[in-house]
N, C-alpha and C positions, 0 to 999 in steps of 0.2 A: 445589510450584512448577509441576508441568508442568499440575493442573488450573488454576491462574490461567489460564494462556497460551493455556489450552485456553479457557476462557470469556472474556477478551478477544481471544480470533481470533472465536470466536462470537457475539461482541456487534459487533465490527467489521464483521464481512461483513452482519451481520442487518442492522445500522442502514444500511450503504450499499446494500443490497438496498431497501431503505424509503425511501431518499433520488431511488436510481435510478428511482421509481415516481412520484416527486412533476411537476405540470406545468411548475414553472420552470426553466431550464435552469442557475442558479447551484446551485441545487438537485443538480442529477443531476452538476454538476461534484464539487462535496462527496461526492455518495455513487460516483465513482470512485474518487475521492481515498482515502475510507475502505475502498474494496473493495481498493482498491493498500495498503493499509496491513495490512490483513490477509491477504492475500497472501504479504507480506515479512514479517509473523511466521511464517507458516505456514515459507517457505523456509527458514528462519532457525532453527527450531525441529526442522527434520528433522536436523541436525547434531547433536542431543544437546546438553543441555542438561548441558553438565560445567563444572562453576565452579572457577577456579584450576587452569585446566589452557593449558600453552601450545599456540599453533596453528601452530607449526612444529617439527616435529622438528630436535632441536641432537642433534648427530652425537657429541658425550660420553657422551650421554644413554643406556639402552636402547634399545633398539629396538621395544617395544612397542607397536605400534598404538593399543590402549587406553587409554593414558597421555596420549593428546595430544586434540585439539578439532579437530574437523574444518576447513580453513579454504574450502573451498568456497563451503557455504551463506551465508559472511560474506562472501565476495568476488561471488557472486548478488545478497544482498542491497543489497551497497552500490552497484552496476549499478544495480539495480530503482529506487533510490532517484533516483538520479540521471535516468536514463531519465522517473519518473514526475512530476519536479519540471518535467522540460523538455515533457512532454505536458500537462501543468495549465495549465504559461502557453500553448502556444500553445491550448488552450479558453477562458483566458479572453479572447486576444487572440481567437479567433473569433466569442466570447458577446460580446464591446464593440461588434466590427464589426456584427453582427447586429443587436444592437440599436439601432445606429444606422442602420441601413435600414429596421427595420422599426415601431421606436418600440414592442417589445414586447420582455418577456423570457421568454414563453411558447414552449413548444416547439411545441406546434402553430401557431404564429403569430396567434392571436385572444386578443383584449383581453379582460380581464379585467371582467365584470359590474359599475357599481360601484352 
């Protein structure tokens, strides 16, 4: 399990690394998006990857540290989540306005050769 997670963090950050290099800026929106998404597995993933384990200690229970699921990196990532949904829109609200000044959706602001 944990090499899956490991190779989709690593295909996520690669491909939004690759996206963030492209000239159009719907483009480098997408490869934040997907750097934000690998991101939030990576935080997400430091918690231990324990299946069927609850993420609050219930006071009947042991006392065991071991026994339970970190709730952290879950309450991290569900922030991140939210944080990164409300930074998309206002990029794209910025990429509409843009390009409605400039009649381009290049980031250097020059028109594309046709």
């Amino acid at each position: 399990m944990e090499i899956v997670l490991s190779i989709a963090i690593g295909v996520l950050a690669g491909s939004g690394i690759w996206l963030l290099l492209r000239p159009r800026t719907f483009q480098v929106i997408m490869g934040l998006t997907l750097i934000s998404y690998a991101v939030n597995l990576f935080i997400f993933s430091m918690g231990r990857i324990t299946l069927g384990a609850p993420p609050v200690i219930h006071t009947d229970w042991a006392a065991n540290a071991s026994q339970y699921a970190d709730p952290l990196p879950q309450a991290l990532v569900l922030t991140a989540i939210v944080i990164g949904f409300a930074t998309t829109a206002l990029f794209l609200v910025v990429l509409l306005a843009s390009r409605g000044l400039s009649d381009t959706d290049h980031v250097d602001g020059r028109e594309r050769v046709k």
